[in-house]
N, C-alpha and C positions, 0 to 999 in steps of 0.2 A: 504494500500500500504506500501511497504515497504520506510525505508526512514534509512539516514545516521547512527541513533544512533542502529538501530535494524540490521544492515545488520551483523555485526560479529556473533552477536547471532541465524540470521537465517543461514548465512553458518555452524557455528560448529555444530547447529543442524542437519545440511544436510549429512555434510560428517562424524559423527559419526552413523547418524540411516543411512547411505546410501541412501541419500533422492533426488535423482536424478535420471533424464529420462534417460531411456534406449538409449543407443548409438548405432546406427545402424554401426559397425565399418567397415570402409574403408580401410580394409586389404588389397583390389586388387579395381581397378576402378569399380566405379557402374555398374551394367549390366543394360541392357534393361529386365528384366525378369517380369516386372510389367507395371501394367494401370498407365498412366501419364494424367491429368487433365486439364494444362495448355493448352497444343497444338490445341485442337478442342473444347475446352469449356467444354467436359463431360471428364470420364473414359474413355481412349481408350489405344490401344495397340499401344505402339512405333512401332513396326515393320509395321504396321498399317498407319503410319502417314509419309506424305513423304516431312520432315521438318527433317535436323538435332537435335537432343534432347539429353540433359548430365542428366542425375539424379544423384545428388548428395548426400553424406548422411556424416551427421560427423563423422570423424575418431575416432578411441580409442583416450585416452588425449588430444584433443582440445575443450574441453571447455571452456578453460581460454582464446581463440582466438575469436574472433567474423565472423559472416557468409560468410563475404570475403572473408577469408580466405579459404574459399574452393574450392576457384576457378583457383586457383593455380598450375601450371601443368596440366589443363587439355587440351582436343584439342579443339581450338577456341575458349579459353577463357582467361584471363589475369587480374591481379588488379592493378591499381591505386593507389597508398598508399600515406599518408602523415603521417604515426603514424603508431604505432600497432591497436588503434581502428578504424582508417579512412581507410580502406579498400574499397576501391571501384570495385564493378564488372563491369570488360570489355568484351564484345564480337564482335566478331572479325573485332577488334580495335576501336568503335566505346565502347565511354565511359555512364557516366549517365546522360546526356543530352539526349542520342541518344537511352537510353533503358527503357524499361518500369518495374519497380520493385513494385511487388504484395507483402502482406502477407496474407496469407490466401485467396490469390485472390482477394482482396482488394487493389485497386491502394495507392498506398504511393507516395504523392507530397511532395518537398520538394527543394524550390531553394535555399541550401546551397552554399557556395564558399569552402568551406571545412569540411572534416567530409564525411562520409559516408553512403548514404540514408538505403543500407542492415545492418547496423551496428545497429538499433535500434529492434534487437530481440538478444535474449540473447541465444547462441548456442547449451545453454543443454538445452533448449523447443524446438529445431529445430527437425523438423521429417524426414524431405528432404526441398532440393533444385530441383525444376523443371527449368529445362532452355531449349529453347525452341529458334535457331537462324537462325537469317536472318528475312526478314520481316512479320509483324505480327498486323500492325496498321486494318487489316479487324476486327479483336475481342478486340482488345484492345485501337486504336484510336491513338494521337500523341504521340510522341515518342518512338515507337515501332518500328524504323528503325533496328536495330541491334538485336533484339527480345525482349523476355519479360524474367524474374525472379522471379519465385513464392517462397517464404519462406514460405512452410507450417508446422505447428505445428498440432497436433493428432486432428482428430476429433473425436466428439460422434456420435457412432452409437447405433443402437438398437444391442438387443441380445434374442432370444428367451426365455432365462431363469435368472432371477436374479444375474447379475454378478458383481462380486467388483477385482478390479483388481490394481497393482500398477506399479510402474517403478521408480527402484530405482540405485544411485550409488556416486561416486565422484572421483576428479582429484585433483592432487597438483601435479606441474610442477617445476622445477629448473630456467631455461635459463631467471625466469619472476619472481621465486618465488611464482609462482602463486597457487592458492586454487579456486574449484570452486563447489557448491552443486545447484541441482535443485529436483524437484520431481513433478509426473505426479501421479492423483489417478484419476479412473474411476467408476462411475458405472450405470448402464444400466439393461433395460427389455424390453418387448416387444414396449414398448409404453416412455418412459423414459431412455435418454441418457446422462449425465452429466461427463467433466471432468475439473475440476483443477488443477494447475501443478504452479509451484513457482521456482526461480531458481534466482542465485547470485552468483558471482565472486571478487575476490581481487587478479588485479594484479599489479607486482610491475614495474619499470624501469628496461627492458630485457637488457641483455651482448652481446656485439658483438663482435671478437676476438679484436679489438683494445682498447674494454672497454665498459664499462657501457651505452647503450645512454638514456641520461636523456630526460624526461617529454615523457618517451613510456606508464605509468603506466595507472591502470584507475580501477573505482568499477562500479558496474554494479546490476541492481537488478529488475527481471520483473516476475509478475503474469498474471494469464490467466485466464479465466472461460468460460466453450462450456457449452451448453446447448440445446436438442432439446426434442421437445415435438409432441408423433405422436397424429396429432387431429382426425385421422384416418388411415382405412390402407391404405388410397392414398393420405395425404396430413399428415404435419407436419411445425412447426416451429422450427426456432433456432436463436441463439443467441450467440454471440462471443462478450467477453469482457478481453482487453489486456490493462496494464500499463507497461511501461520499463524506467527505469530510469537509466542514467548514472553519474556518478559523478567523477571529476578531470579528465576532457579528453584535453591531451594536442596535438597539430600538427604542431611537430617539425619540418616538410618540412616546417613548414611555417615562422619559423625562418631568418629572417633577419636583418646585421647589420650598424646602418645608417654611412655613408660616405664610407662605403667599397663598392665591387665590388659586384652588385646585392642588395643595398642596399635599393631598392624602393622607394629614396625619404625619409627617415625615417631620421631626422633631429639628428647629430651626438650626442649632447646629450643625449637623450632617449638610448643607445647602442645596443642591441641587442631586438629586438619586436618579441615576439611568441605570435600565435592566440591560446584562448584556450575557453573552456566550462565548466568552473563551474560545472553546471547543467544543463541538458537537457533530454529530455524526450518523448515518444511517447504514446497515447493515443487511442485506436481503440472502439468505440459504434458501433455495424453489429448486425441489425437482419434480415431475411428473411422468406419467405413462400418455400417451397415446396410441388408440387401437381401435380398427373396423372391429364393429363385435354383432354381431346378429342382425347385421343388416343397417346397424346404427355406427354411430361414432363414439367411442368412450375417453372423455378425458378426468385424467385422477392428477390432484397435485397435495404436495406438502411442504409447507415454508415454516421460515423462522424471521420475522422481521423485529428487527433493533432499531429503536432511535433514542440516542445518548444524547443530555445535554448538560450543560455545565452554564448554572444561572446565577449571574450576580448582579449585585444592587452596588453600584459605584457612587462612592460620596463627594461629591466635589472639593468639601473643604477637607475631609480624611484623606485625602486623593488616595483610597483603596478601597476594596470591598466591604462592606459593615453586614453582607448577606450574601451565604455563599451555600448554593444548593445544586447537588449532583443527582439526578435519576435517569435510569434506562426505562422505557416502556418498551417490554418485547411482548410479540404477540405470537403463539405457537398456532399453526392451524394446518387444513386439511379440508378437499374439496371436493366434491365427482360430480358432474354433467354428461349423460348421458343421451344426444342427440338422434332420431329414431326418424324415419319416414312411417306414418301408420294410412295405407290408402291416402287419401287424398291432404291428409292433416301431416304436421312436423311437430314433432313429441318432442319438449327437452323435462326429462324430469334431474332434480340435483338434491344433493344435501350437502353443508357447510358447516364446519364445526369452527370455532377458534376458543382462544383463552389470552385475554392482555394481562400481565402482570405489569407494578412497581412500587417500588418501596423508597420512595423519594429520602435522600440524607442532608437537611437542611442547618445550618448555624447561625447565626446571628449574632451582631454586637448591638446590644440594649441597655447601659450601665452608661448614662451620659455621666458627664463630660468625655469618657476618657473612651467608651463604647472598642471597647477591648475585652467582654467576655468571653466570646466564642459561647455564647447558649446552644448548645443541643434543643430543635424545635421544628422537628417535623412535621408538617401539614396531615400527614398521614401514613401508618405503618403497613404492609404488605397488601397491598390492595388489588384485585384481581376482578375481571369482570368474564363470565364464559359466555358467550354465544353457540346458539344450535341453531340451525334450519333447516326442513324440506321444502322443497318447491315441486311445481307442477306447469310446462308452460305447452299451447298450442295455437298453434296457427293452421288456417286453413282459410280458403278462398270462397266464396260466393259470388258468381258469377265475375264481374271484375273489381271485386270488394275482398282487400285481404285482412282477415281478423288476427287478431292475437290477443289471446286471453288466459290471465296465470294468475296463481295462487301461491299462499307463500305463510306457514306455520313456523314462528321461532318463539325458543325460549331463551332469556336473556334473565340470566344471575349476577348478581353482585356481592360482594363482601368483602371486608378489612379485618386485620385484628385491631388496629386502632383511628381513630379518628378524632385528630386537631391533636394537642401536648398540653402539657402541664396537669393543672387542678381543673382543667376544664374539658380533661381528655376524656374519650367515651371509648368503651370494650362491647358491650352490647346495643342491641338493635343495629346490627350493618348490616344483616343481610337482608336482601330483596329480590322478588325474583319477578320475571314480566313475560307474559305467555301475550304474541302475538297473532293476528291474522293479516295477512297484507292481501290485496288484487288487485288486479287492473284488467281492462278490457278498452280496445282499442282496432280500429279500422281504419282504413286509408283506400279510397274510391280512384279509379284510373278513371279519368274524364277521355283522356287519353293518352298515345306514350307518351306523351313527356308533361300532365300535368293529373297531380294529385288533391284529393280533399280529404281530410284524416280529420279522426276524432278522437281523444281518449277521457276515459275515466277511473280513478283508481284511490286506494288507499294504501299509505304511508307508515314509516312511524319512525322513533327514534325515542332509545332509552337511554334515560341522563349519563351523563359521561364521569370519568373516574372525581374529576376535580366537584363536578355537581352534587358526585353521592357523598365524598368525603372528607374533601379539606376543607379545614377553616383557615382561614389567613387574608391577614390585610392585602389590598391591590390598588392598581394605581388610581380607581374614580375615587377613591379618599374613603374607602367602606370596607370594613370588617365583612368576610363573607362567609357565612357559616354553611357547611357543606347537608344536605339531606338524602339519606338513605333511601328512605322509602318514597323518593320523588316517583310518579306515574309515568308513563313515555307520553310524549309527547305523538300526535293523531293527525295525520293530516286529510283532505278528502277534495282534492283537486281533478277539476277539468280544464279541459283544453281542445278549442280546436284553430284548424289553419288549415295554410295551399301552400305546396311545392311542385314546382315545374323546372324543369331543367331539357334543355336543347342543345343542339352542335352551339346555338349564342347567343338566346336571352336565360337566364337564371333568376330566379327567384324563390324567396318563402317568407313566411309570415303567419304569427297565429296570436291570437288572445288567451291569455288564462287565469283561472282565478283558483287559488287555493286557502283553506279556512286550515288553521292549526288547533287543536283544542288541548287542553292543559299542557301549554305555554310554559317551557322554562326559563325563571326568569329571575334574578335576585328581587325583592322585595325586601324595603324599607322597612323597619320594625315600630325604630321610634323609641329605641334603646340603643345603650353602648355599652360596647368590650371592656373590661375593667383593666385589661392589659396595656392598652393604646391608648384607652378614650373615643374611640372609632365609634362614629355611630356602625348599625348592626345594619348587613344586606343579609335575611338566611333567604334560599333558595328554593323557590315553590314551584308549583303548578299555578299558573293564572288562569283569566278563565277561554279565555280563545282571543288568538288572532287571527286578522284574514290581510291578503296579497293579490293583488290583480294589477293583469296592467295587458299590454298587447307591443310584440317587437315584429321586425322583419328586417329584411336584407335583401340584394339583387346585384346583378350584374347586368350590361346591355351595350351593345358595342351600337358607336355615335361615328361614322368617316371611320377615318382610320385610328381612331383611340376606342378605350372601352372604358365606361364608367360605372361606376359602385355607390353603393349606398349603405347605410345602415341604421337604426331609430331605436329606440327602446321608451318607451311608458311606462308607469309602473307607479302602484300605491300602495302600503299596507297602513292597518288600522290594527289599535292595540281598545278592542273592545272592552276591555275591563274600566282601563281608564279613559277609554271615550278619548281619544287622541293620535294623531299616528304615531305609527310604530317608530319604534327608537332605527335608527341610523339606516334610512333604507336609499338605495343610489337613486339620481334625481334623475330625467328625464333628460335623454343625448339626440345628437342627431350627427351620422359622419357622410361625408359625399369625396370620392377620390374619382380621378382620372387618370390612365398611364396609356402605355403599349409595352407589350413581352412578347416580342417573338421571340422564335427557338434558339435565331441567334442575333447577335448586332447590339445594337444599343437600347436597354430597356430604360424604362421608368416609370415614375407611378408619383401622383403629390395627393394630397389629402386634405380638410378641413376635419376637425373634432367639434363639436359646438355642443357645451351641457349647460344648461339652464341651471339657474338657480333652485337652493333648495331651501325654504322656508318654511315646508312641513318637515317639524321637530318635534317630540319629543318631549313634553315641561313635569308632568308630575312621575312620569317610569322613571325620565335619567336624572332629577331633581336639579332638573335646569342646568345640567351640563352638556350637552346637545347646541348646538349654536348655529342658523343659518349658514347657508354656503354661496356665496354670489357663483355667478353662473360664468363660465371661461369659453374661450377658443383656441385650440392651438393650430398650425400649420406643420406639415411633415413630408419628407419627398425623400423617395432613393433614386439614384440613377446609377447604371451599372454596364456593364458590355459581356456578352458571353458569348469566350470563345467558341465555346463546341471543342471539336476535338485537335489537343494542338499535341504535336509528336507522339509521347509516350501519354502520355493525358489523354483519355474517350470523353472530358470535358474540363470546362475549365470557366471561371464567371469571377469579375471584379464589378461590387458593388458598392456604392459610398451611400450611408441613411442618414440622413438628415432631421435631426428632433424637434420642435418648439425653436420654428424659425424666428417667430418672431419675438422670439425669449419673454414671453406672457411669464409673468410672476402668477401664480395659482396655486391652491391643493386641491385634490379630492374631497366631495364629501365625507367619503369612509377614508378618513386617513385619521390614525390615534393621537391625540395626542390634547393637552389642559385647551378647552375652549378660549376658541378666539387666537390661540398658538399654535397650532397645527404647521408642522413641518412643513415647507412649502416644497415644489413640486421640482427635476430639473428643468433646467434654463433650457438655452441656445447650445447642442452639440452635433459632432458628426462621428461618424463611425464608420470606418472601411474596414468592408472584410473580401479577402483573397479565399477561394474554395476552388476544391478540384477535386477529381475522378479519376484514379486509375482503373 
């Protein structure tokens, strides 16, 4: 693995031999023009599928950004920010509590309070983003209210004839100062599949037009290994093995300073506390069988995934840690789908076990002036939560009406042996257990080839996560949050419908959808305080419902010789308890771009972003921490020349990205950080990156 002292010398090697994965560049929004995985469990055809779905794929020069970022401007999706690395994917407005984030198809758990669960794969190993919205808990189980997010990186496949192959290239950016190299090598036969790919970034503290913002920087450094072995022509193995490592990741929303306004409690002394990660790290052990078996296809896997992280609270005036907390969330699990033709229908039936453990080891300095005790003060001791499920899925056609309709039984346990520390710590009542039912039923009508109408309906669910059931501990909106066991899951019960059409050259979709949550997780205000802190008290309830509606789309349409794009998003929720809208939901966008990409020569593509202001906030849920958001524009262009095939190169592409031309000073609405302070957004940058193909 790669580790601190070796990463300069693995990037100069990278971006001098051009040792980096090919970038699938996002000249114009992704098309529907390909099989997407996530939606039905196999390969299938989006138009096919009557579920909204984005593919995503990385643009020319962001590899020094991490995978959140690509979810930005698109329609019905949004990100969460507290950093340049803490990126969080939102869909449609329902954050990562309420989504389910795959790599490789591989559930990734992880109950952070900050930091970004898509942020632990390193961009230049990205192949695509599958996203996949609205409800989805029938295949995928809790948390699947808002959809699912698959980060997929290259698999190996077979190839008829002895094939060695590479993918190579590099980026170095301005706005970040940033340098990033990775590289992909494959090779494969009839019977033997194997690829490895290695990839590493150095970025620095990005510019915003008002200035520098400090602790955005961070290094990055992740390897892979696929591997599959056909044991026959109807059966094979494989094997997936990922390490990612991040180093100096700071989350500057998380910044607060004590005695001032949004101060959290943070005792005036100490002055200014940012949360940061040293080091942290993600860890994926996947193998599986695949095999024709009775007519059907059977696939079986079992993994082990790790994510470490290393969490401290830096004091400006101490200049060192005053809180210093290490935990692994490993999740051990196990899968089988069992794909079948039965007559005229497509069987998948599956079952899905896992089990997350952590046993978080946290310290703290609390003895002012001198805040040098080292308290032992764990949030919470051995904490594990199991997941079971069977499911049931089928499609079948009606005249030119394809259905699909599935069911989906889990049982989800929880338990600790301790919960919060000291004189206020608790041994019993942790455990909880949650028996679900999930469905959905769904069609999509061919008008003709190339234009559909789909509808779905379904239900959802999501049971409270480790930090929900068990820890107590102060956080940064200035509230003591005491953790609840026996919380409910949360219910969702969403429709949706739209139109997708797709041609040799106009493309389009678009759908409206409304989905109602019922017991709502959520901290609730007490109206007491921690005798520890003086914090007033958030404990963590069921509310009584909220609802989400809005209506997005997107298109493509060639205009003379250029082709133009679009894309919109609406969207509103309500927080019916308190009769007010829901706390922090993205405001209302509009993007319009123009370019040309032919296959080879000089491409390009420019863009406007336009989001409206946001002035539905928030006042008795976030007690007035919630703040309007005036509404921004930014400007964005690549231009790029692609060789095609030069010598030893079957391709070869130089692209320069262009950011916030007109260096608009802005944040996001969802960006963290004390009201009215929010980290502002980057400036004016550009970014070339060099890719190629052997």
């Amino acid at each position: 693995m790669f580790g601190p002292a070796s990463f300069r010398n693995t990037l100069g090697l990278g971006l001098v031999a051009l040792c980096c994965v090919e970038l699938h560049a996002q000249d114009a929004p992704a098309t529907l023009d390909e099989v997407v995985v996530t939606a039905k469990g196999y390969a299938a055809d989006p138009q096919q599928t009557p579920q909204a779905i984005s593919v995503l794929t990385p643009p020319a020069g962001a590899t020094t950004q991490t995978p959140g970022a690509l979810f930005r401007g698109e329609p019905g999706l949004g990100v969460f920010s507290d950093g340049a690395w803490g990126q969080n994917p939102v869909l449609r407005g329902l954050k990562k509590e309420s989504i389910v984030i795959l790599v490789d198809g591989v559930r990734l758990n992880s109950a952070q309070p900050a930091g970004a669960i898509a942020s632990f794969l390193d961009m230049g190993l990205l192949d695509r983003a599958e996203v996949v919205k609205g409800p989805t808990s029938v295949l995928y189980g809790s948390g699947a209210m808002g959809g699912v997010v698959n980060l997929l990186t290259p698999e190996a496949t077979f190839t008829r004839e002895f094939t060695v192959g590479s993918r190579v290239g590099g980026t170095a950016g301005t706005v970040d100062r940033g340098l990033a190299g990775a590289g992909i090598a494959t090779v494969s036969n009839e019977r033997h599949a194997l690829v490895v790919g290695a990839a590493a970034n150095d970025v620095d503290d990005y510019d915003a037009p008002a200035g520098r913002v400090a602790h955005t920087g961070f290094r990055s450094d992740t390897v892979l290994a696929k591997y599959r072995f056909g044991l026959t022509d109807q059966a094979s193995v494989r094997f997936n093995l990922q390490h990612n490592r991040d180093f100096g990741v700071w989350y500057p929303g998380s910044a607060r300073t004590g005695g001032q306004p949004g101060g959290a409690g943070i005792p005036p002394p100490l002055g200014t506390v940012t949360i940061h990660s040293p080091e942290q790290s993600r860890k994926l052990f996947e193998g599986g069988v695949d095999a024709a078996l009775g007519g059907g296809k059977l696939a079986v896997d079992v993994y082990r995934q790790e994510v470490f992280r290393q969490i401290r609270a830096w004091s400006s005036t101490l200049e060192r840690d005053y809180v210093r907390n290490d935990v692994t969330f490993a999740t051990d699990g196990a899968r089988a789908r069992y794909l079948v033709p039965l007559g005229s229908h497509m069987l998948t039936v599956g079952a899905e076990t896992w089990r997350m453990e952590a046993d978080p080891e946290r310290h703290i300095d609390n003895n002012p002036p001198a805040f040098d005790n080292n308290r032992r003060n764990d949030p919470f001791s051995d904490g594990r939560i199991d997941s079971t499920g069977l499911f049931v899925q089928d499609e079948f056609e009606i005249a030119r009406t394809h259905v699909v309709a599935g069911v989906r039984f889990d049982r989800v346990a929880g338990d600790a042996a301790q919960k919060g520390a000291g004189a206020s710590a608790q041994t019993t009542g942790l455990d909880h257990t949650d028996r679900n039912v999930s469905w959905s039923l769904s069609a999509i009508h061919a008008l003709d080839a190339n234009l559909g109408l789909y509808a779905n309906v379904g239900q959802a669910y999501r049971a409270a996560d480790m930090r929900e059931r068990f820890e107590d501990s102060a956080r940064g909106d200035g509230y003591y949050h005491i953790g609840n066991p026996q919380l409910e899951p949360e219910r969702s019960t969403s429709v949706e419908a739209g139109v997708k059409s797709r041609s040799a050259r106009v493309e389009y979709q678009a759908a409206v959808f409304y989905t109602r949550i019922d017991n709502f997780i959520a901290g609730r205000i007490t109206g007491t305080t921690q005798p520890g802190t003086g914090l007033p008290i958030k404990r963590t309830e069921n509310l009584d419902r909220a609802t989400i509606y809005g209506f997005e789309g997107s298109g493509s349409v060639p205009i003379g010789p250029v082709v133009a794009d679009a894309a919109f998003t609406w969207m509103r929720g309500e927080n019916e308890q308190d009769d007010e809208p829901l706390s922090q939901m993205p405001p209302p966008e509009f993007r319009i771009g123009v370019g040309q990409t032919p296959e080879r020569g000089f491409r390009w593509h420019a863009q406007v972003r336009a989001v409206a202001k946001q002035d539905r906030v928030a006042q008795a849920f976030s007690a007035g921490t919630e703040n309007p958001t005036p509404g921004f524009a930014t400007v964005d262009a690549t231009i790029g020349w692609r060789f095609g095939r030069v010598g030893v190169l079957s391709d070869a592409r130089l692209d320069l990205r262009l950011t916030n031309l007109l260096d608009k000073g802005y944040h996001e609405h969802l960006t963290e950080g004390v009201s009215g302070y929010e980290i502002q957004a980057p400036g004016r940058g550009a970014a070339l990156g060099l890719t190629a193909k052997f």
